[in-house]
Structure formats: C-alpha cells, structure tokens
N, C-alpha and C positions, 0 to 999 in steps of 0.2 A: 504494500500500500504506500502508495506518496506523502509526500512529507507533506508540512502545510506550510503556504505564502510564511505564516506568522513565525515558523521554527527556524526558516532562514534566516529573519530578520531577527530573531533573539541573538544566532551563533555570530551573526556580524557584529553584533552590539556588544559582543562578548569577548568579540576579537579584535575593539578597538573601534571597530568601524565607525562614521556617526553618518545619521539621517541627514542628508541636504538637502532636503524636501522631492517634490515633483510634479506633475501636473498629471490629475486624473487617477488612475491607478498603480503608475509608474512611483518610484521612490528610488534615490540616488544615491548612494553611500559611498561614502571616501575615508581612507587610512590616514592617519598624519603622513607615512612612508611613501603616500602617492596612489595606494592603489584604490580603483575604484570599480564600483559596479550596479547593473540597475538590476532591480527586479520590477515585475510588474505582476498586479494582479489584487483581488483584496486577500488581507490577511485568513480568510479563513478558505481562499481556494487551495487546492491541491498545486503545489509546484512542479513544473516540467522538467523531465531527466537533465535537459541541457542547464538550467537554474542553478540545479543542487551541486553540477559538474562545478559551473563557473564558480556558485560561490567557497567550496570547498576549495579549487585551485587558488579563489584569491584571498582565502586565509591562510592556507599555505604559503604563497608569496608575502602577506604582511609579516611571516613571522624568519623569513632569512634574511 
C-alpha cells in the first residue's frame, strides 16, 4: 500500500527540509545544503512511486 502525501512531508521536515509554500496542491521544500523538491497532491492522497523515489534520494543527498 502507498504511502501518504502527509508521511512524505513529515520525513522532509524531519530531515531538515522547510515548506516554501506553493500554489494549489503543489508544496516546495528546500534544505539549507541546497536541495530541493516539490510534491504535489493533498496530504491525505496516496503518493506516487516516482515521489517516494525523489524524496528518499533527496534526503539522502541533504545528509552527505
């Protein structure tokens, strides 16, 4: 079963990330280190395989 919109956006917030806001369903998040990344969608949809990829590689990247 998929994860949810809201689970991604707790691990970002966990891993430094902060909300830059967004327009509509979209929500922007950026590392002090540079990295960044959108999700879209509301918090309680189901996230898409390619979401969970990105935002997993780019916790990985804020932390080397």
């Amino acid at each position: 079963m998929p994860r949810k919109v809201r689970q991604l956006i707790a691990d970002l917030e966990q891993a430094g990330f902060i909300n830059r806001g967004g327009k509509g369903s979209h929500r922007n998040f950026e590392h002090p280190r540079g990295q960044r990344v959108t999700l879209s969608g509301g918090p309680g949809a189901d996230a898409r395989h390619y979401q969970e990829r990105e935002v997993k590689r780019k916790i990985q990247e804020s932390r080397t």
